[in-house]
Biopython code that builds the backbone (N, CA, C, O; Angstrom):
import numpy as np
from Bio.PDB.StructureBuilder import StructureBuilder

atoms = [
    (1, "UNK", "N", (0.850, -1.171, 0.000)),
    (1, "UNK", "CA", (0.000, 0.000, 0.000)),
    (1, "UNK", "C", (0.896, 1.234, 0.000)),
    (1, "UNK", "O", (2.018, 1.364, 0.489)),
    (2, "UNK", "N", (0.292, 1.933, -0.530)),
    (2, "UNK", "CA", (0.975, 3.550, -0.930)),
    (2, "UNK", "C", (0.203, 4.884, -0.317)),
    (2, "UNK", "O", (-0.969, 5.223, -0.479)),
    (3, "UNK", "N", (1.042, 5.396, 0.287)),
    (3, "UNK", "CA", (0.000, 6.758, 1.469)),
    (3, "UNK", "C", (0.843, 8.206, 0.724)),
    (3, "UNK", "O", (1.798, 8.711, 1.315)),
    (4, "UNK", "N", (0.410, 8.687, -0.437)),
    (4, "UNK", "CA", (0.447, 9.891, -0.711)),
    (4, "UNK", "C", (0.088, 11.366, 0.226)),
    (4, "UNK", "O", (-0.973, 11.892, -0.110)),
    (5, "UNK", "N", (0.640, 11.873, 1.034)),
    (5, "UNK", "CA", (0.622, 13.327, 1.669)),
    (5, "UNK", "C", (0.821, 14.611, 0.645)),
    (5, "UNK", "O", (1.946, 14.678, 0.152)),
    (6, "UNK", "N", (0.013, 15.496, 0.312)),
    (6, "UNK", "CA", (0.156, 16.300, -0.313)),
    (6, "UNK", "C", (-0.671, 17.648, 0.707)),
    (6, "UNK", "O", (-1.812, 17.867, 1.115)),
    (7, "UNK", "N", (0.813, 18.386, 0.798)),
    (7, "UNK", "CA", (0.097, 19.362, 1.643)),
    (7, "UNK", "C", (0.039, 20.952, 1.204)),
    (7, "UNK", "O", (0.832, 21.487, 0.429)),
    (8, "UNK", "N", (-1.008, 21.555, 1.829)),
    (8, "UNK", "CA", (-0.970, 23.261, 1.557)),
    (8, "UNK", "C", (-0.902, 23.992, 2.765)),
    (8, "UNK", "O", (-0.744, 23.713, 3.954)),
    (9, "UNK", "N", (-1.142, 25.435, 1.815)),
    (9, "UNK", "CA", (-0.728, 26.622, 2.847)),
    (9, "UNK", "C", (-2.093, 26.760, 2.617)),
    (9, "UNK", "O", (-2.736, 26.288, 1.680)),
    (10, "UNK", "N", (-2.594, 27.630, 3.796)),
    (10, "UNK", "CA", (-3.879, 28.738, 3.266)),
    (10, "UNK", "C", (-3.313, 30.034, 3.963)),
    (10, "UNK", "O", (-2.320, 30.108, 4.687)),
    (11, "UNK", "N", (-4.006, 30.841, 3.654)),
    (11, "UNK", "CA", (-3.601, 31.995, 4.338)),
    (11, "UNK", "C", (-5.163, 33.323, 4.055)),
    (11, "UNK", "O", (-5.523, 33.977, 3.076)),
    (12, "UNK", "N", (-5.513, 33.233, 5.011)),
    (12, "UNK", "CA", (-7.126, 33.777, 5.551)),
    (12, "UNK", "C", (-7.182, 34.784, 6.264)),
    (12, "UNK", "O", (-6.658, 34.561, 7.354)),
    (13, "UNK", "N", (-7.706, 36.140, 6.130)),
    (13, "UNK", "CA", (-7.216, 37.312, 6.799)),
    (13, "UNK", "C", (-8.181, 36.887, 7.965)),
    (13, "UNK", "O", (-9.095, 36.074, 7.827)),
    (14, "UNK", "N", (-7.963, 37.332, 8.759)),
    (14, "UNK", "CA", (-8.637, 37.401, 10.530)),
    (14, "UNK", "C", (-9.092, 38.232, 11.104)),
    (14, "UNK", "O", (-10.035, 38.084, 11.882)),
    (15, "UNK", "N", (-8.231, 39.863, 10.722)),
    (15, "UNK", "CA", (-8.390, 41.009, 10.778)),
    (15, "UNK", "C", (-8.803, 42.050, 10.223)),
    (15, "UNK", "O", (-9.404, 41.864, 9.165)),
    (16, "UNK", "N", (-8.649, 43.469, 10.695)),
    (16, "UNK", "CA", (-9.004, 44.504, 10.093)),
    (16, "UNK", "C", (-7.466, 44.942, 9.068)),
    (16, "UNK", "O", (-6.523, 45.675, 9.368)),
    (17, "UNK", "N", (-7.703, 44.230, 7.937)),
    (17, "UNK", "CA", (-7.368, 44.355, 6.564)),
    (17, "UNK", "C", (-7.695, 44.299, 5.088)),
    (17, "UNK", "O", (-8.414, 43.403, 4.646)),
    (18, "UNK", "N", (-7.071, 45.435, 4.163)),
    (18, "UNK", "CA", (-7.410, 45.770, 3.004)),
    (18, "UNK", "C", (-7.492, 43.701, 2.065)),
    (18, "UNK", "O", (-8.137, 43.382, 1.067)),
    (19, "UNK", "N", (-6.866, 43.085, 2.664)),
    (19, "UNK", "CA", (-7.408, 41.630, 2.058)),
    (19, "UNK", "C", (-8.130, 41.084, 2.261)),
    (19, "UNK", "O", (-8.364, 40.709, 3.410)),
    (20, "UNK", "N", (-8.991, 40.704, 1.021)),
    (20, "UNK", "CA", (-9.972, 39.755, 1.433)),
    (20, "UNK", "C", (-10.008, 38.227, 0.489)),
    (20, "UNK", "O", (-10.026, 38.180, -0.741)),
    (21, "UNK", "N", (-10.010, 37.228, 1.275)),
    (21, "UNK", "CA", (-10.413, 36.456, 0.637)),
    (21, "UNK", "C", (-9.195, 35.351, 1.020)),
    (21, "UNK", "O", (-8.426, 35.609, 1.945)),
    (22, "UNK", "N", (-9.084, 34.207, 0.309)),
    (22, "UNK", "CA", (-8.365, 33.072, 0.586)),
    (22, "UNK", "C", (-6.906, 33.093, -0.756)),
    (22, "UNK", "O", (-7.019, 33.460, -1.925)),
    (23, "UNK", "N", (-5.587, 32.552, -0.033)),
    (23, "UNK", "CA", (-4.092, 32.601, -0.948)),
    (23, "UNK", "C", (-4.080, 30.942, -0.538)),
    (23, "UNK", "O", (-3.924, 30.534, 0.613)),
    (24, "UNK", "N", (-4.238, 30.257, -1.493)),
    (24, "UNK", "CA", (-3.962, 28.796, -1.477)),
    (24, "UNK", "C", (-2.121, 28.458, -2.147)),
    (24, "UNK", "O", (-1.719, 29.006, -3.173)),
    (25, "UNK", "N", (-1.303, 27.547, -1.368)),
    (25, "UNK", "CA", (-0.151, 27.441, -2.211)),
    (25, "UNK", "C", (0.450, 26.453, -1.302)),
    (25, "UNK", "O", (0.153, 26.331, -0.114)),
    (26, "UNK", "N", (1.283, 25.784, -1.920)),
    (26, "UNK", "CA", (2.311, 24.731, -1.300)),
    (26, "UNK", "C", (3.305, 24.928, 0.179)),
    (26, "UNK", "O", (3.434, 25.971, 0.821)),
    (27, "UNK", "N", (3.737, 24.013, 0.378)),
    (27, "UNK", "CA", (4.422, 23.754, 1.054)),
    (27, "UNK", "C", (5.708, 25.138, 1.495)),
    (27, "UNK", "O", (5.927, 25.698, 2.570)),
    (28, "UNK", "N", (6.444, 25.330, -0.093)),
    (28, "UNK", "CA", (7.074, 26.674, -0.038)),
    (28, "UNK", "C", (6.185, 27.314, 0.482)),
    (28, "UNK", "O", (6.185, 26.933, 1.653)),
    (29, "UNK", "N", (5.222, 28.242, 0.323)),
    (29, "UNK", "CA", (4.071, 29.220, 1.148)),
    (29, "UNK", "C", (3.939, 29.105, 2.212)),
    (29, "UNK", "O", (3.918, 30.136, 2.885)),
    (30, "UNK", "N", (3.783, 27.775, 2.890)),
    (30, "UNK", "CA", (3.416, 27.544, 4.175)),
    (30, "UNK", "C", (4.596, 27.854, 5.150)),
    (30, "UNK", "O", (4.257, 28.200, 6.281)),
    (31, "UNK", "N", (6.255, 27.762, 4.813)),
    (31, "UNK", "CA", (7.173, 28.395, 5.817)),
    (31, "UNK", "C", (7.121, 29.505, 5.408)),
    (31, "UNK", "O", (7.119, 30.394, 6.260)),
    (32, "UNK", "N", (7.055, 29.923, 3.847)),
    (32, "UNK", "CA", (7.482, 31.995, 3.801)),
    (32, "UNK", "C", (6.481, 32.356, 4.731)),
    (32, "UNK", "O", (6.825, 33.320, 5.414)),
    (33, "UNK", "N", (4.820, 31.696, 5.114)),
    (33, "UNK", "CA", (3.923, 32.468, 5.405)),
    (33, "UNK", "C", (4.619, 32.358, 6.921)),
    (33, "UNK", "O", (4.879, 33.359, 7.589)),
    (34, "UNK", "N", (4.910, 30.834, 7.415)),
    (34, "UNK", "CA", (5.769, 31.294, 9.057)),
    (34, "UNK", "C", (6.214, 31.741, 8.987)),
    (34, "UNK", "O", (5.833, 32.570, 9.814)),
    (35, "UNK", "N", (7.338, 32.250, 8.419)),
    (35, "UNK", "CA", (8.388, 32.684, 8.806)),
    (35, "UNK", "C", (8.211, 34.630, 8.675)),
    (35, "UNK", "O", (8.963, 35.522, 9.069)),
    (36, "UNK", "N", (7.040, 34.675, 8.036)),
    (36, "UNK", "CA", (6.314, 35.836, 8.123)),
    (36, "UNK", "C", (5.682, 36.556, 9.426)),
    (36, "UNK", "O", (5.710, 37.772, 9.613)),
    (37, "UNK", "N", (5.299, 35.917, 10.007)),
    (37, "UNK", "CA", (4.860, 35.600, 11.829)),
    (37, "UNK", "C", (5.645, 36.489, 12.632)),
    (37, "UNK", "O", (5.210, 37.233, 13.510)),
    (38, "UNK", "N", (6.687, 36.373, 12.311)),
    (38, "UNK", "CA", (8.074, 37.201, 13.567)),
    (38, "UNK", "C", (8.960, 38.140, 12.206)),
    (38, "UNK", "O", (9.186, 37.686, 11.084)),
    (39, "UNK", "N", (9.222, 39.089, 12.555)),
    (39, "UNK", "CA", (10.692, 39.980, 11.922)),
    (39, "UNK", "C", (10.994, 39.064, 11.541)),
    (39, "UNK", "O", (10.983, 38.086, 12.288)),
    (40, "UNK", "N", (11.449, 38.937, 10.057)),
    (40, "UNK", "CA", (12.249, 38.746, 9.414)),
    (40, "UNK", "C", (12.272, 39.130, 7.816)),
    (40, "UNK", "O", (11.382, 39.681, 7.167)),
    (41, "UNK", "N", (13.734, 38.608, 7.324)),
    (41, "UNK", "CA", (14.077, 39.268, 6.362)),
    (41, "UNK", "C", (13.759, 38.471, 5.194)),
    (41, "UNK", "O", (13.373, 37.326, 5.431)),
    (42, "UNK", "N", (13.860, 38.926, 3.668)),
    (42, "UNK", "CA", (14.193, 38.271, 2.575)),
    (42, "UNK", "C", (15.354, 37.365, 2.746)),
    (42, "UNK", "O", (15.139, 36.156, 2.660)),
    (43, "UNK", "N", (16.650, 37.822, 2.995)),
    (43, "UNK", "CA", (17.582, 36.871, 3.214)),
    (43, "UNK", "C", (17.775, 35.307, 4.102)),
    (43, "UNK", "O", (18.549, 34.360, 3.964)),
    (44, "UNK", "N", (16.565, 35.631, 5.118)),
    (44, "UNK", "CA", (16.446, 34.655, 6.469)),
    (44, "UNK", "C", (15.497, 34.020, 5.653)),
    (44, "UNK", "O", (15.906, 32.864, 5.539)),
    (45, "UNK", "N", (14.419, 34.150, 5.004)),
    (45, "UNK", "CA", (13.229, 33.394, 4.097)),
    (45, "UNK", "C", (14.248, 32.276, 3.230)),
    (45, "UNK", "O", (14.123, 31.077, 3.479)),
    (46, "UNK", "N", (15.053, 32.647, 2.413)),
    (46, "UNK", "CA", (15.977, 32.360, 1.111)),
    (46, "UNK", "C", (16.714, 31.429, 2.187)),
    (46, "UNK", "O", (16.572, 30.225, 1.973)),
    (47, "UNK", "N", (17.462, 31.774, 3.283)),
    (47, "UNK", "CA", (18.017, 30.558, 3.564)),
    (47, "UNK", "C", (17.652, 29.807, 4.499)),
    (47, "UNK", "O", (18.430, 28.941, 4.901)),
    (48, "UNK", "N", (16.252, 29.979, 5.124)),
    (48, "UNK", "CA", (15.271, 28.557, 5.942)),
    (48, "UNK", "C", (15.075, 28.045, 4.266)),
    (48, "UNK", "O", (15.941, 27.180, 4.131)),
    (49, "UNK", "N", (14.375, 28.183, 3.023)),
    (49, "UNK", "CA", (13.740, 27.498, 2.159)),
    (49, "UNK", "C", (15.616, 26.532, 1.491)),
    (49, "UNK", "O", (15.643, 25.386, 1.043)),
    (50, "UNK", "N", (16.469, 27.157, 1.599)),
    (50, "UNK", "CA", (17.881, 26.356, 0.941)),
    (50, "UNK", "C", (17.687, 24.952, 1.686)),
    (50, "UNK", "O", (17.694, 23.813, 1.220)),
    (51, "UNK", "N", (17.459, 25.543, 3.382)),
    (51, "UNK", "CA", (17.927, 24.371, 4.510)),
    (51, "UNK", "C", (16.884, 23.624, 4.168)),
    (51, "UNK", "O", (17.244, 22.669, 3.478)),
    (52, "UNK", "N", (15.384, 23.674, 4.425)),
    (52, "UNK", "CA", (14.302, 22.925, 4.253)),
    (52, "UNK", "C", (14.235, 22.157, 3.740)),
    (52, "UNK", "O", (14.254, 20.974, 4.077)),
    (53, "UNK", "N", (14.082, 22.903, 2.213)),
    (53, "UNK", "CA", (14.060, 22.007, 1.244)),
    (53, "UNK", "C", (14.915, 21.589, 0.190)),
    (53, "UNK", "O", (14.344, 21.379, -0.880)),
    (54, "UNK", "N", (16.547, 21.360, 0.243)),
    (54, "UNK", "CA", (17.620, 21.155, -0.221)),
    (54, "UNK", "C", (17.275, 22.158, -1.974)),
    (54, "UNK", "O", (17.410, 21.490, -2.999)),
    (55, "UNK", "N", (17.045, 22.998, -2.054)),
    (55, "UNK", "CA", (17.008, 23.898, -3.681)),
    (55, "UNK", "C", (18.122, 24.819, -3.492)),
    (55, "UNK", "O", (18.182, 25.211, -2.327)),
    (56, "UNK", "N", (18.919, 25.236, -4.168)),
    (56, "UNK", "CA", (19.356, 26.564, -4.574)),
    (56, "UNK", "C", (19.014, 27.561, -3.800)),
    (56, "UNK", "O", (17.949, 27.707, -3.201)),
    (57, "UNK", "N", (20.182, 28.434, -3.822)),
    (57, "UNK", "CA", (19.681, 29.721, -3.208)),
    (57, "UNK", "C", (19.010, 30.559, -4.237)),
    (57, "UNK", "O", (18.022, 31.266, -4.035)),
    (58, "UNK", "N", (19.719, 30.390, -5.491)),
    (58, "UNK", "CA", (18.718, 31.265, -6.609)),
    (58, "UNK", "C", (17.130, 30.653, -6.508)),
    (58, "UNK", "O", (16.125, 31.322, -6.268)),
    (59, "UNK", "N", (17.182, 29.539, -6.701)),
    (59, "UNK", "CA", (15.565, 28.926, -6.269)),
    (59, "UNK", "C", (15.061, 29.704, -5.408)),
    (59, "UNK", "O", (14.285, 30.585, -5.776)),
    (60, "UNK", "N", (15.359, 29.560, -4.222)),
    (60, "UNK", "CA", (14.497, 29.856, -3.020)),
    (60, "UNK", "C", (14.482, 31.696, -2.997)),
    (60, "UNK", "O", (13.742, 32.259, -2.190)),
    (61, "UNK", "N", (15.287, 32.444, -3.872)),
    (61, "UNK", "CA", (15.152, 33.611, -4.206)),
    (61, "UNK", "C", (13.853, 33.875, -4.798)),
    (61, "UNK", "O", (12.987, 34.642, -4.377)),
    (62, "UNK", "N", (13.833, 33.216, -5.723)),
    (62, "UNK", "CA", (12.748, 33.482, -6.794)),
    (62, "UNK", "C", (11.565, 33.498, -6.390)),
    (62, "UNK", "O", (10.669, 34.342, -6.391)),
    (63, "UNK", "N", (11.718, 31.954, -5.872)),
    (63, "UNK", "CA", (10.243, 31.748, -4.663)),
    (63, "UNK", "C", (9.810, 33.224, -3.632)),
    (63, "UNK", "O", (8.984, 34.136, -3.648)),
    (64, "UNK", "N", (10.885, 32.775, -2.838)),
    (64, "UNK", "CA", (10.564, 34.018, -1.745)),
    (64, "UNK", "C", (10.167, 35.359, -2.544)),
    (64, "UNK", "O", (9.141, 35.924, -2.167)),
    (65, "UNK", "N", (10.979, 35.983, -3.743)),
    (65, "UNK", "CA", (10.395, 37.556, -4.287)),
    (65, "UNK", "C", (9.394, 37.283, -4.737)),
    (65, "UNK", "O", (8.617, 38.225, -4.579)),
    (66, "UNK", "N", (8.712, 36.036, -5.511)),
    (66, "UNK", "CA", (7.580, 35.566, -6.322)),
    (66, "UNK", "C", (6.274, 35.866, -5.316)),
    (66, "UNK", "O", (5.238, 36.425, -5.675)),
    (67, "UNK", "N", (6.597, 35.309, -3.833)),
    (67, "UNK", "CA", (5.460, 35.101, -3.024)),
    (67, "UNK", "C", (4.846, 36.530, -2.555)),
    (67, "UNK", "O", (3.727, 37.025, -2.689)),
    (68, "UNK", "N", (6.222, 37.051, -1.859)),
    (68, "UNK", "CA", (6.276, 38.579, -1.355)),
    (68, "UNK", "C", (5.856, 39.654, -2.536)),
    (68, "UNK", "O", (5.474, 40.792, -2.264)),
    (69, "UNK", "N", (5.960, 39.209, -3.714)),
    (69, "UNK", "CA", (5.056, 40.383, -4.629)),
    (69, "UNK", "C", (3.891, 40.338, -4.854)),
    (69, "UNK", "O", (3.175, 41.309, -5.096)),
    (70, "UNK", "N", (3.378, 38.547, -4.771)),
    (70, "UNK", "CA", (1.693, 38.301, -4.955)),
    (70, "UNK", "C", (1.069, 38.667, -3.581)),
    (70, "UNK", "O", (-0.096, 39.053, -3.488)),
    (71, "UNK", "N", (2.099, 38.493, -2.270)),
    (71, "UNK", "CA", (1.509, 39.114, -1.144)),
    (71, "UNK", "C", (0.995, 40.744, -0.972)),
    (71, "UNK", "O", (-0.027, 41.220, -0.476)),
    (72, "UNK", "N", (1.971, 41.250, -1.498)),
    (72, "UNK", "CA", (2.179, 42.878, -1.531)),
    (72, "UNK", "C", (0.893, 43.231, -2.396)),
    (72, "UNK", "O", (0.136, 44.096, -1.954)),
    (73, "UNK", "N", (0.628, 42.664, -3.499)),
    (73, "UNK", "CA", (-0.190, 42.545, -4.533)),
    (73, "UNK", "C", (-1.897, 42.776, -3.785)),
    (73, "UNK", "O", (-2.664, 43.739, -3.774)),
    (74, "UNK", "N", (-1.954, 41.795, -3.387)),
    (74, "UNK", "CA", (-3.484, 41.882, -2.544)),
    (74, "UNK", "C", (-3.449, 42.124, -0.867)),
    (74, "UNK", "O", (-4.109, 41.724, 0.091)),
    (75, "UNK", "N", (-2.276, 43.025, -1.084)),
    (75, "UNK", "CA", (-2.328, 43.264, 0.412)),
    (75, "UNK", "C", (-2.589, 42.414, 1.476)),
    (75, "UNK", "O", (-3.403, 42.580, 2.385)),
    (76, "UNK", "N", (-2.116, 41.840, 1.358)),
    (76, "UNK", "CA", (-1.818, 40.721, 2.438)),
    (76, "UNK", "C", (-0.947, 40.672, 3.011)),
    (76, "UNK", "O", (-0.788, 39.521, 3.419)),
    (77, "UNK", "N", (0.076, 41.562, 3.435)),
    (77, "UNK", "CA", (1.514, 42.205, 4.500)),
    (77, "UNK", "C", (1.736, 42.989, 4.390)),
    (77, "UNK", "O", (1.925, 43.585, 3.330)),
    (78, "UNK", "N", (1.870, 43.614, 6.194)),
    (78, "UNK", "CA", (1.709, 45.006, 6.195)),
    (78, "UNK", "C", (3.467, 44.812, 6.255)),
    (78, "UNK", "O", (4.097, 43.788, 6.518)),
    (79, "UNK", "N", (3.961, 46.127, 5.925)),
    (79, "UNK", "CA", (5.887, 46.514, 5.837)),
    (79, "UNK", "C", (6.141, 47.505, 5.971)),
    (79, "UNK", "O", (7.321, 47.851, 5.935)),
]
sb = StructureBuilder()
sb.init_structure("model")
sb.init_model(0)
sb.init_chain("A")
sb.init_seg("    ")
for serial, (resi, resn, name, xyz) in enumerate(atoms, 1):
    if name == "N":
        sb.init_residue(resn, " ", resi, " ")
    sb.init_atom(name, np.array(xyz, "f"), 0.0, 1.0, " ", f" {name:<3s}", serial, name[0])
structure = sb.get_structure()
């Protein structure tokens, strides 16, 4: 027998913010969105996603600016 896990992020405003509505995305999403939780930087994002998930630092660049612009995008983090 074979047990496939396939997991997501959600990310659901709670508060009094200009976002509304639901950001569905992988696994990458689900630490940028922790690691969103407390101060931190682009650089600290780029290298939890290197350690995590063994990719590139250019990878986990791309990811991390990719996420942080669709975030910025629908206002979904305040900065």
């Amino acid at each position: 027998m074979s047990i496939t896990c396939h997991m997501e992020a959600a990310l659901i405003p709670t508060g009094d913010t200009e976002f509304s509505g639901l950001v569905r995305g992988n696994k990458t999403l689900g630490v940028i969105l922790e690691l969103l939780q407390s101060d931190t930087t682009e650089e600290e994002m780029i290298r939890k996603l290197t350690e995590r998930f063994n990719v590139t630092e250019e990878t986990a660049s791309q990811d991390v600016k990719r996420v942080l612009s669709e975030l910025r995008k629908i206002g979904a983090i305040d900065e």
